[in-house]
N, C-alpha and C positions, 0 to 999 in steps of 0.2 A: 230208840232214836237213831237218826243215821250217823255213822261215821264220820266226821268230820275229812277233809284232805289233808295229810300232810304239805306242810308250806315248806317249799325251797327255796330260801333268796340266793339266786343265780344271779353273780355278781360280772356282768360281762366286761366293764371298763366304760373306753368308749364306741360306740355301735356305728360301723362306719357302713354296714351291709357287708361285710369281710365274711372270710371261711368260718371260723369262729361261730359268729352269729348265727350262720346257716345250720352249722350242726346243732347248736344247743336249740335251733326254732324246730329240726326235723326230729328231733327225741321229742319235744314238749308236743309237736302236733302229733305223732303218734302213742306215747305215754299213756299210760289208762288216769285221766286227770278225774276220774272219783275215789281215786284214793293218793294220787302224790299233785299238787301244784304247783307252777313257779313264778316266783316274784320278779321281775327283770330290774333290778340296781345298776342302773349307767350312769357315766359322768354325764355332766350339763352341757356341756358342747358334743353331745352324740348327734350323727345326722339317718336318717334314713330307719328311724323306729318305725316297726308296722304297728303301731299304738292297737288300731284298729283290729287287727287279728287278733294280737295277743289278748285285747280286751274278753273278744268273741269268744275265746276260751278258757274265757273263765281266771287271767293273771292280772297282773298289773305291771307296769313302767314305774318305775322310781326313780327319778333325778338325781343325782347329790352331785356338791362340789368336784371337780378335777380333780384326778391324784395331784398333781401338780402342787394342788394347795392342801401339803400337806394338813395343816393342823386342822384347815377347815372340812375335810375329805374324815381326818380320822375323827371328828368329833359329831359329825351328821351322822355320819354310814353305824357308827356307836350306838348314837340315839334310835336311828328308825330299827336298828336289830333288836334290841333292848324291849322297845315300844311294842312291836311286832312278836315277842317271843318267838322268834324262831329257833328251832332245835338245830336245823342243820343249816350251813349256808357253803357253797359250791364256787370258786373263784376261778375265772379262767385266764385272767390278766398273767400268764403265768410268772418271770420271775417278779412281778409289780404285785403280785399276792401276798405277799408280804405287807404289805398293808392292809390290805381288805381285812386279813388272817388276823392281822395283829387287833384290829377294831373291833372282830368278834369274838379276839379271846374275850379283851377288853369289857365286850357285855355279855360274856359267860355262853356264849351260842358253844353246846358240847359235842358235836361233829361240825370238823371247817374240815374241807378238800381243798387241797390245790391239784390243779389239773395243769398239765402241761401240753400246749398245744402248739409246744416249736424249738429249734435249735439255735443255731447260731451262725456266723460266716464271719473271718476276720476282715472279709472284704466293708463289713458294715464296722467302721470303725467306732461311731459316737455309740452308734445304740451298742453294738458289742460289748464295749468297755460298762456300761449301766448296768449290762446284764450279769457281765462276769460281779459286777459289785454287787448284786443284791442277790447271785444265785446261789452261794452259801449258807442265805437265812431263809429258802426257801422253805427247807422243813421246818423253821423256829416254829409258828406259830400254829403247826396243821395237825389234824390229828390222822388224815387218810389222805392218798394220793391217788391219783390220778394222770392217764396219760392216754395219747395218739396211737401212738406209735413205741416199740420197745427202743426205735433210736429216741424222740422224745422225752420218754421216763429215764432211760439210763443218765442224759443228758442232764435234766435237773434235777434228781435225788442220787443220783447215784448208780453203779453198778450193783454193790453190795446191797442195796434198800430192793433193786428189781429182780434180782437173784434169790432175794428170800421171799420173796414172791407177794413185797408188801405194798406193790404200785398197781394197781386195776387199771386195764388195756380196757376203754372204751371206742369202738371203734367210731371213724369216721362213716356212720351209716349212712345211708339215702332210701326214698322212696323209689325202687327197681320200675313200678310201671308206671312213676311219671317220665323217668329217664330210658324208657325202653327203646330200640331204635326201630321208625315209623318211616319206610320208605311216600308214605301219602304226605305226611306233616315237612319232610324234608323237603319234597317239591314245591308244596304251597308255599313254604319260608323263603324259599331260593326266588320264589317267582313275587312273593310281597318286595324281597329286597335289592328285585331285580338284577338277581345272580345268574346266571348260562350255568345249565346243568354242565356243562363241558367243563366248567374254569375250576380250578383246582383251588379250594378254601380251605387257607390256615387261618385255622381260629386258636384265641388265647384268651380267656377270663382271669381278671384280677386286677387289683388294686395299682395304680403309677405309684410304686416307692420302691427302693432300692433292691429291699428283696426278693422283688420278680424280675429283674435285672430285662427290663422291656430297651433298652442299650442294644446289647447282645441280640434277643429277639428280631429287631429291626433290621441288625445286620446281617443276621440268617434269613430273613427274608428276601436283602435286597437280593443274595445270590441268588436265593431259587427265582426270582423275577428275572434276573439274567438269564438264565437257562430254559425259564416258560413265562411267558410273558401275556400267560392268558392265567392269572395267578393272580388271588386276593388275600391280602393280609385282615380278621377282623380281631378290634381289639375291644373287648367289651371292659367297663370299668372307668373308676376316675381318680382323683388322687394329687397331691402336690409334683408329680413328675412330668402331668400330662401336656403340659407347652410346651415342656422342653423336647419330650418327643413327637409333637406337633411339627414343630422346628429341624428336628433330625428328619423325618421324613419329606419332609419340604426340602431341606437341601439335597437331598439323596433325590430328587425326583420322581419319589415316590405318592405324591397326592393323590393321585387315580387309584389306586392301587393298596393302599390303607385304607382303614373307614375306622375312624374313630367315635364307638357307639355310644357313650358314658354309661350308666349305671342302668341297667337292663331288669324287665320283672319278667322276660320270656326268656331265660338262660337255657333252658331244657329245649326248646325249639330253637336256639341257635346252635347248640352241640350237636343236631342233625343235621344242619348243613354243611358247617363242618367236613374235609375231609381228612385231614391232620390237626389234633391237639398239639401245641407247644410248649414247653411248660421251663424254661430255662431257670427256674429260679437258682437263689443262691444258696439258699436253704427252705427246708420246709419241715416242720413235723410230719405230718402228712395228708396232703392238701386234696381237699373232698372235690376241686374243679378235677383234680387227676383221675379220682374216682366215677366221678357225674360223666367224665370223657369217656370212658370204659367202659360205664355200661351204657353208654348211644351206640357202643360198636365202635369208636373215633381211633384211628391208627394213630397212635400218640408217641410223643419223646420229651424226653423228661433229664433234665441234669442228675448227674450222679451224685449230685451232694444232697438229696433226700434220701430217706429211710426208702430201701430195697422193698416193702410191705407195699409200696403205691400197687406196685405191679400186679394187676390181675390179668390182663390177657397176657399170650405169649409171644403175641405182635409188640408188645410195648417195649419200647427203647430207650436205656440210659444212655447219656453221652456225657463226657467229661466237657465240664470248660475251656482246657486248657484245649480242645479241639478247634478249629479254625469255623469260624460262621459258614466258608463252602464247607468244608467236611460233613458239618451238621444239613447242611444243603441239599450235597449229594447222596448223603445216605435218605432224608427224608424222600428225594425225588427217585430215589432206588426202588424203598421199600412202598410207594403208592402205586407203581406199576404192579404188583402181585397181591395188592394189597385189596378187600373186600367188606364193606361196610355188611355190617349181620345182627341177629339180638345175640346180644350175649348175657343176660339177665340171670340165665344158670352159674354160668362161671363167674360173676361178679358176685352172687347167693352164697355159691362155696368157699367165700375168704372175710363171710362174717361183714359184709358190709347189709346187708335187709335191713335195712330200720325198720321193720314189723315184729323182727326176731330179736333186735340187740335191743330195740326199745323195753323189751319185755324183762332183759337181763339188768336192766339199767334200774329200773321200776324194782324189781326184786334187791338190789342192793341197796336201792334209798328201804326198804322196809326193815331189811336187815339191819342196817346203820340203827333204823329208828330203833325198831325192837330191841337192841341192845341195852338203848335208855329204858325202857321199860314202859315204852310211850304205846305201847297197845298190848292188846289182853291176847 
């Protein structure tokens, strides 16, 4: 008889189309799914599920209540584990795993991961403070971890836990030849969106919320518009921020000169048009737009308050914060002058981002885990 697949209820939160999601969709679409699958557990206000992919591949969507409500959150997500017999179940809410965690000890699931896919800034004061409260019971209820980034895992288990070598570094992979850079697909894009090959586009992907600090962004833009005024700002994404930076670019006089695209299903052909990534966040684990930027070739810069691991070319640029919006300005309109869009496919290969290869390492740990229980011969 054949094999059955191992079932992995991959418990995402809520699915907003975020980093997150991206990476857990690009293991599952490469995965060898005749021998591992996964069940996608999201809260009930998630927007932007590919139902339909996921179906095609053989998983499911699963609804349950909002963390928010707790009792109702832990007494669903209980049941469908329970119901479901699932052996292992993979959380990536990270320090809000603590719940997922605690409902599968709850119905005896004997591998739960928590996966850590972020840090922190004291500049995010409300969420800050949630996180500092629940990141001590992080490991309560897990029996394996998981991480981004070695900034990421130190961040939530600890130094000591990453040091004895008991946090698994799953990298933020991607598929290399969807993202490979295509001097043909970059002209067609520029010419659909009626861009001049001449003008000089900074592009930025992500979410309107506080941690991409699209504030700052805006203001790094307005200089370089001052100083090249054949210069387009695109800002792909959507989010509770985005009127307000609506608003700051309209009073800045910037309307011509943003394009506010919302939530985009052609990301990989807007990174070719692209001639500078932006990436000012306040924090990141480590954030797969940085990666996806990287390998289109994109001359990118990046706040220095993410994990140093973003970096795979050696064009790429940290900047401090506390650096002025011209600073970051001037060095972006410095470094585009010697600057050369190319494939860079190889050196993105050599720092472990393939998701052909790390899918394969990933697949091999969920076997391990299982074999452990004595769940195959």
């Amino acid at each position: 008889m054949k094999e059955e697949p191992i079932k992995i209820a991959q418990v995402i939160g809520k699915w907003i189309g975020g980093g997150v999601e991206a990476v857990v969709m690009n293991y599952y679409r490469n995965i060898d799914r005749t021998k591992i699958q996964f069940d996608f557990i999201c809260d009930s206000d998630s927007t932007n599920i590919p139902y339909e992919e996921i179906e095609k591949l053989g998983g499911k969507v699963i609804l349950i209540p909002k963390y928010e409500k707790a009792f109702s959150y832990h007494k669903e997500l209980k049941k469908l584990l329970k119901n479901n017999d699932y052996k292992i179940i993979h959380s990536h809410i990270n320090t809000l795993s603590v719940f997922s965690l605690w409902a599968a000890k709850s119905a005896k699931v004997p591998v739960r991961i928590a996966h850590s896919h972020s840090t922190t800034n004291k500049k995010e004061k409300k969420k800050n403070m949630l996180k500092q409260i629940f990141r001590p019971f992080s490991k309560t209820f897990a029996t394996d971890y998981m991480c981004c980034s070695e900034l990421s895992g130190r961040w939530l288990f600890g130094d000591k836990e990453y040091e004895k070598g008991n946090v698994y570094l799953l990298n933020n992979a991607i598929d290399l030849d969807k993202f490979k850079y295509d001097e043909k697909i970059r002209k067609n894009k520029r010419k659909e969106l009626n861009i001049d090959e001449k003008t000089l586009v900074i592009g930025h992907i992500g979410r309107f919320v506080e941690q991409k600090n699209h504030r700052f962004l805006i203001d790094i833009f307005n200089e370089i518009y001052k100083k090249n005024n054949d210069s387009l700002l695109l800002l792909a994404g959507q989010g509770p921020l985005m009127s307000e930076m609506q608003e700051k670019v309209k009073n800045l006089g910037l309307d011509k000169n943003v394009v506010f695209m919302g939530q985009r299903n052609d990301v990989n052909e807007l990174y070719q048009v692209f001639d500078v990534f932006l990436l000012p966040s306040l924090y990141e684990g480590l954030p797969v737009v940085g990666v996806e930027a990287q390998a289109t070739g994109n001359l990118c810069f990046f706040s220095d308050d993410m994990t140093k691991e973003t970096k795979v070319l050696d064009s790429t640029v940290f900047m401090s914060l506390n650096n002025s919006p011209e600073e970051w300005a001037n060095n972006i309109l410095a470094s585009v002058k010697t600057y050369k869009k190319h494939d860079t496919k190889e050196e993105v290969s050599k720092y472990g981002f393939n998701i052909k290869e790390e899918a394969k390492k990933l697949e091999n740990k969920y076997l391990e885990l299982y074999n452990k229980l004595g769940g195959l011969k």
